[in-house]
C-alpha positions in Angstrom: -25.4 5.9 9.2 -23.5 7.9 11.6 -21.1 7.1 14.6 -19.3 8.0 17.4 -16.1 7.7 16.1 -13.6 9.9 14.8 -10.7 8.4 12.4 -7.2 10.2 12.0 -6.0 8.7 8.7 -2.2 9.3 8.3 -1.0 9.3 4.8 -5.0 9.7 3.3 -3.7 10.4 0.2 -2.0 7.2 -1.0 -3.3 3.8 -1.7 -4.5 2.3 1.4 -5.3 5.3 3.1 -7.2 6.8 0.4 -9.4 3.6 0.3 -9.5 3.9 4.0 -10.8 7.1 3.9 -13.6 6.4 1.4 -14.3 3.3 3.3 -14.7 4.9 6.5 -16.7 8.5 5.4 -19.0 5.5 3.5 -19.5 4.3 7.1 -20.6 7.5 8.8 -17.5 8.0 10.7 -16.3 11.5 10.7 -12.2 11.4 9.3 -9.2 13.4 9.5 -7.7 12.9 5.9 -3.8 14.2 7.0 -1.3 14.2 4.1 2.0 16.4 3.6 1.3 17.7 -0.2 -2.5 17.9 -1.1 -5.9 17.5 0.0 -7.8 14.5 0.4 -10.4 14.4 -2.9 -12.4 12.1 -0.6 -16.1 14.4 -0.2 -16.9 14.4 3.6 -13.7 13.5 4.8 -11.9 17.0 6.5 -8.5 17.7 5.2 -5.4 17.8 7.9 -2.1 18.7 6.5 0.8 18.8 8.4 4.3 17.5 7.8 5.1 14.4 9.8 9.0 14.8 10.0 8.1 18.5 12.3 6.8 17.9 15.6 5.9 20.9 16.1 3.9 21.8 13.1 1.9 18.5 13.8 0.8 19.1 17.0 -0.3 22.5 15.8 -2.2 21.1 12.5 -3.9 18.7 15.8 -4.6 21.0 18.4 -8.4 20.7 18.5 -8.2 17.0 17.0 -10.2 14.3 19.2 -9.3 10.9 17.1 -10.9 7.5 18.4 -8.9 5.6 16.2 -5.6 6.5 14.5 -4.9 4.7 11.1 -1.3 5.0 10.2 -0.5 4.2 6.4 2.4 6.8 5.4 6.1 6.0 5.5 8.8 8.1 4.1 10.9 6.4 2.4 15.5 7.2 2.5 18.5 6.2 1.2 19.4 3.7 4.1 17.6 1.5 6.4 19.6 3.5 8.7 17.8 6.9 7.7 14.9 4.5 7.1 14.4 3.9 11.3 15.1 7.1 11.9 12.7 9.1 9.8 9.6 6.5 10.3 10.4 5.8 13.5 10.1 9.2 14.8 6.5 9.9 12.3 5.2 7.0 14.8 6.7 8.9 17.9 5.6 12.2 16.6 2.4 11.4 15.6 1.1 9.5 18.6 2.8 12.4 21.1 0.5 15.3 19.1 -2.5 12.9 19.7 -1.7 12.2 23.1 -3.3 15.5 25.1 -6.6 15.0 24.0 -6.4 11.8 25.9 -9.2 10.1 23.4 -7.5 7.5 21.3 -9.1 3.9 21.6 -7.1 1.7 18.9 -3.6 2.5 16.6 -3.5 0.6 13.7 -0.4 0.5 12.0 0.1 -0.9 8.0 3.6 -2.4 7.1 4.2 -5.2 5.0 5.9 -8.1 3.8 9.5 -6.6 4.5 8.6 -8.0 7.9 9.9 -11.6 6.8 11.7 -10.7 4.1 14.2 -8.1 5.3 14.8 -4.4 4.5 15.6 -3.3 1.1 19.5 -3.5 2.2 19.3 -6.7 3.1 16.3 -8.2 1.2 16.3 -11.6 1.0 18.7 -12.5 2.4 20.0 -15.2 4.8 17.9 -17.9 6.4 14.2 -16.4 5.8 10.6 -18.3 7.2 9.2 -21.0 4.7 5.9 -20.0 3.4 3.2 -19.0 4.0 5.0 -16.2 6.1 2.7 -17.0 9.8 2.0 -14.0 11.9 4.1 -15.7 15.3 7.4 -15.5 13.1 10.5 -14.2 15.0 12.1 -11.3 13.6 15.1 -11.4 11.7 18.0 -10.5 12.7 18.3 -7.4 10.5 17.1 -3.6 10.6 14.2 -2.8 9.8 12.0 0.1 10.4 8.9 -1.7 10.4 10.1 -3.2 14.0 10.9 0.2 14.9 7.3 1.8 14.0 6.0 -1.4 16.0 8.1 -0.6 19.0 7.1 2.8 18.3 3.1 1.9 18.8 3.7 -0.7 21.7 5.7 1.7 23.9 2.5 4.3 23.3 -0.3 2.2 23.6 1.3 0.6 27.5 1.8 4.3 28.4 -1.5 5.4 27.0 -3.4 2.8 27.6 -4.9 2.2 23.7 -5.0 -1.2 21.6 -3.1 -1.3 18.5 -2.7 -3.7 15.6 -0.5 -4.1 12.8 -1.5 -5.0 9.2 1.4 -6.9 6.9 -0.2 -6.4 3.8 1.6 -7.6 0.4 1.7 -5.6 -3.1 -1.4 -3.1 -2.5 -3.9 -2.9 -5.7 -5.4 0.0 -5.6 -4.6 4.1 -7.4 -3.3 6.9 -6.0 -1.6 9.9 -7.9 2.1 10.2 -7.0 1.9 6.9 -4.8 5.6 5.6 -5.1 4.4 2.0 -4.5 1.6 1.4 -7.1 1.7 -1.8 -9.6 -2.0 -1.8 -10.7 -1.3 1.6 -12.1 2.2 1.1 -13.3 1.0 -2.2 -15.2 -1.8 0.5 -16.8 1.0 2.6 -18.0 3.4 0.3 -18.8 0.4 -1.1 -21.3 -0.6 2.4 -22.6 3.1 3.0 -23.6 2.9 -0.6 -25.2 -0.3 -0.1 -27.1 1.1 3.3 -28.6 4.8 2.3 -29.7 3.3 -1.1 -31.0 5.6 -3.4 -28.4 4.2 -6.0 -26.8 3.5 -6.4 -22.8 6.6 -8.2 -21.6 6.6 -9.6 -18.2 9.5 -7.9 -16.5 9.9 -10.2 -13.7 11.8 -13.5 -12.5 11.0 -17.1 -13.4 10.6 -17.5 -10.1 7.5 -15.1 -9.9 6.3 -16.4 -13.3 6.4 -20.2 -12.3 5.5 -19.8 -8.6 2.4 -18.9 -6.3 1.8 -15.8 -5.1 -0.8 -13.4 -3.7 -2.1 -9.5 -3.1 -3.6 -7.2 -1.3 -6.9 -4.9 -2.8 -7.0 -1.8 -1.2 -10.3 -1.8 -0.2 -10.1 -5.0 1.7 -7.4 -3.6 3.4 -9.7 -0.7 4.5 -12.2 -3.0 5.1 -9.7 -5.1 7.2 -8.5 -2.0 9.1 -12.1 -0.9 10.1 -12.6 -4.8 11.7 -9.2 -5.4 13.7 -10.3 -0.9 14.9 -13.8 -2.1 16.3 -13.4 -5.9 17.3 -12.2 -6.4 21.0 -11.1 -10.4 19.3 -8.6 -8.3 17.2 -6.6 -5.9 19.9 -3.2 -5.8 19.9 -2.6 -8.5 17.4 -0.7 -8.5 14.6 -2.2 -9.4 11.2 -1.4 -10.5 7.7 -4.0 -8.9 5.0 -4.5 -10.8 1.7 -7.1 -11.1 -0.7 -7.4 -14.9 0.1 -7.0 -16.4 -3.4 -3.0 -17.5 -4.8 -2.1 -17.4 -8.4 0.7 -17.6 -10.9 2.2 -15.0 -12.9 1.7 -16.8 -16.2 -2.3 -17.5 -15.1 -2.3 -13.5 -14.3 -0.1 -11.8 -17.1 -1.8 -12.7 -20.5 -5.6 -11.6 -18.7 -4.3 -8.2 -17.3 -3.0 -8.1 -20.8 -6.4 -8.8 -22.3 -7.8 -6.5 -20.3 -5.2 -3.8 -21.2 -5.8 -3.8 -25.1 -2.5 -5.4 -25.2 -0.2 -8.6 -26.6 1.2 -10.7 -23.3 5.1 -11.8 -23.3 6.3 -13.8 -20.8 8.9 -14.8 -19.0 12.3 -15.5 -21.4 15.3 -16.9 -20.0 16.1 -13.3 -17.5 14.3 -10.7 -16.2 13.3 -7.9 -18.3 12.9 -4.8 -15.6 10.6 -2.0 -16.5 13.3 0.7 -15.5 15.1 -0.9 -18.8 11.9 -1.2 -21.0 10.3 2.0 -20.2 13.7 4.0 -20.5 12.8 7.4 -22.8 9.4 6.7 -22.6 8.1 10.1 -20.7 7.7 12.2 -24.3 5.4 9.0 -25.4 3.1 9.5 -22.1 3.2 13.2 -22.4 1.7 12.9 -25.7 -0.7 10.9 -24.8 -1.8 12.7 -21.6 -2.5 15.9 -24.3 -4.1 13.7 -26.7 -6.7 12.2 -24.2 -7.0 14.5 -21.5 -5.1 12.9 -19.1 -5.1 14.1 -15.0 -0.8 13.6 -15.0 1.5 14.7 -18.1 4.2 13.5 -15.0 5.1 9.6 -15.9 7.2 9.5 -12.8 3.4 10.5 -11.0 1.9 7.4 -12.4 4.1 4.7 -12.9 6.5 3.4 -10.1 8.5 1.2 -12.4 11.5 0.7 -9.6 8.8 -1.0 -7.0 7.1 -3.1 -9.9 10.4 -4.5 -10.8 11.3 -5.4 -7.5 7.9 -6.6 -6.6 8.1 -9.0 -9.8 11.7 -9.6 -9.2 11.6 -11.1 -6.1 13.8 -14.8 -6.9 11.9 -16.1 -3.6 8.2 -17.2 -3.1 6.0 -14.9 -1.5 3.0 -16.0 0.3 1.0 -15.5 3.6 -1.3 -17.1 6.2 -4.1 -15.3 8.0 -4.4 -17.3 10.6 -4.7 -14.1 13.1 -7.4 -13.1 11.0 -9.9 -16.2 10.7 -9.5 -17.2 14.5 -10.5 -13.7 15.1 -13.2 -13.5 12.7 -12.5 -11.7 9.5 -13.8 -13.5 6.3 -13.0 -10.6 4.0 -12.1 -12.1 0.6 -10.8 -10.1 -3.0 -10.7 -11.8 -6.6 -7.1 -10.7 -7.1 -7.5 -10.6 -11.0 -11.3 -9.1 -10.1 -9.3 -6.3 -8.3 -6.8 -5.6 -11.3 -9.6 -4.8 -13.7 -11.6 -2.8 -11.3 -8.4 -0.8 -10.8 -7.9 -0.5 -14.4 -11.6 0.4 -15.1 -11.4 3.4 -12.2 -7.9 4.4 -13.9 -9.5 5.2 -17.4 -12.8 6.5 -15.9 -10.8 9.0 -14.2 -8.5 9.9 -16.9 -5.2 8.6 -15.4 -4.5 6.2 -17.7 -6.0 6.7 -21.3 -9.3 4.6 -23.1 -8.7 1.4 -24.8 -9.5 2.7 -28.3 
């Protein structure tokens, strides 16, 4: 199948926008795979890279571009929420401004996440925050946060251009992606590797509050497929959406099956959190041995694991969980086995060496 449209996937390299990528080439569209670093290993997507922080090197990189639709999943991520707004704000600006002359854009969609209700990593948490499920119609808070400033970014384009845009809260993405700093499915994989070779067990590192409580995720790919439907359904312009898999669970359901699935012995929650940045301390030799021993893609641990955003995804001493209201009334029915979507994860990791076998 082939069509008309051309996609300009911003950040095709990383978890959602690789998916988005496959999902989309899989469909017959023809996509622009930009990233700053490497190529997209997507076959029959055409590689785009260009730095988003330089104007000017960006409008070169998409001189002759002629996007339909513009997917942006990339942020860039600073020291302060400050720097945060200012960098990610001005990708938005940037970006959209070097798509601008060809005057063919149709729809922006723009991924963020559950920082929307919950606040910015400065202020994370804090104050009074929405009861759950988080609804799409929430105000904002009264904080910083450079997802409202992307948002802004988009609105202001799409009145002045005259494109429709919508904006995807997704929450922890399952999915791979080499040198993603975001990345749990994967960091869970490595954390268990590391466990299976020193002979430790797998010990939840989160809070009781993330053990006890309900919770959901995000699979890549129904992200992707989610992205596609809100680009190509007039019910879906200019709305903002929440993207979950559409099942809830509990940590201590969850844990001891990932660790079934991992060749490993589960531990729960005891008393505190146990972060991974603390368990997984001097534990880069141990991966680099066994990236030799098995042929492994990434000797790097600090390329596979992302033991920082896993701790404070599991952390978190508030409940997290969303409505997709947005998404029904307009007509999306997309649904993801969250535990399905772990082991298909982990099964892709070993087939493509990233993580090592079971035995």
């Amino acid at each position: 199948m082939t069509t008309d449209q051309t996609a300009l996937v911003v950040g095709a390299t990383g978890i959602t926008g690789r998916a988005l990528t496959q999902q989309l080439v899989d469909d017959g569209w023809t996509v622009l795979a930009l990233s700053r670093r490497s190529a997209t290993d997507v076959d029959g997507a055409i590689p785009v890279q260009a730095d988003l922080t330089d104007p000017e090197s960006l409008a070169a990189a998409l001189a002759d571009a002629r996007p339909t639709h513009v997917f942006l999943t990339a942020w860039i991520r600073q020291e302060t929420e400050a720097r945060n707004i200012e960098v990610n704000s001005a990708i938005v600006r940037h970006l959209l401004d070097a798509v601008r002359p060809a005057g063919t854009v149709r729809h922006v969609a723009l991924v963020t996440g559950l920082k929307h209700y919950l606040g910015p990593f400065e202020a994370y948490g804090q104050g009074d925050l929405p009861d759950t499920p988080f609804h799409e119609d929430e105000e904002r808070l009264p904080y910083p946060n450079f997802y409202y400033d992307q948002e802004d970014e988009v609105f202001a384009a799409a009145e002045r251009d005259g494109f429709t845009w919508s904006v995807h809260r997704s929450h922890t993405v399952i999915g791979h992606a080499v040198g993603n700093a975001m990345n749990m499915a994967q960091t869970l994989a490595a954390q268990a590797a590391i466990c299976r070779e020193t002979g430790q067990k797998f010990v939840f590192p989160g809070s009781r509050t993330q053990w006890d409580g309900l919770t959901d995720m995000t699979d890549a790919g129904l992200l992707a497929e989610h992205l596609r439907w809100a680009a190509t359904t007039p019910a879906a312009a200019d709305t903002p959406f929440n993207v979950v898999n559409g099942d809830v669970f509990r940590w201590r359901w969850m844990w001891p099956r990932l660790a079934e699935a991992l060749g490993v012995e589960p531990a729960g929650f005891k008393g505190a959190p146990r972060p991974l940045e603390g368990q997984m301390v001097g534990t880069e030799d141990v991966w680099a041995k066994l990236a030799s021993e098995h042929g492994l893609l990434e000797p790097d641990l600090e390329r596979v694991a992302s033991w920082w955003h896993t701790d404070g995804d599991l952390g978190r001493d508030i409940e997290c969980l969303t409505d997709m209201r947005n998404s029904r009334v307009a007509g999306f029915t997309g649904y993801r086995s969250t535990l399905d979507a772990f082991l298909a994860v982990f099964d892709t990791l070993r087939a493509e060496r990233i993580v090592p076998p079971l035995s």
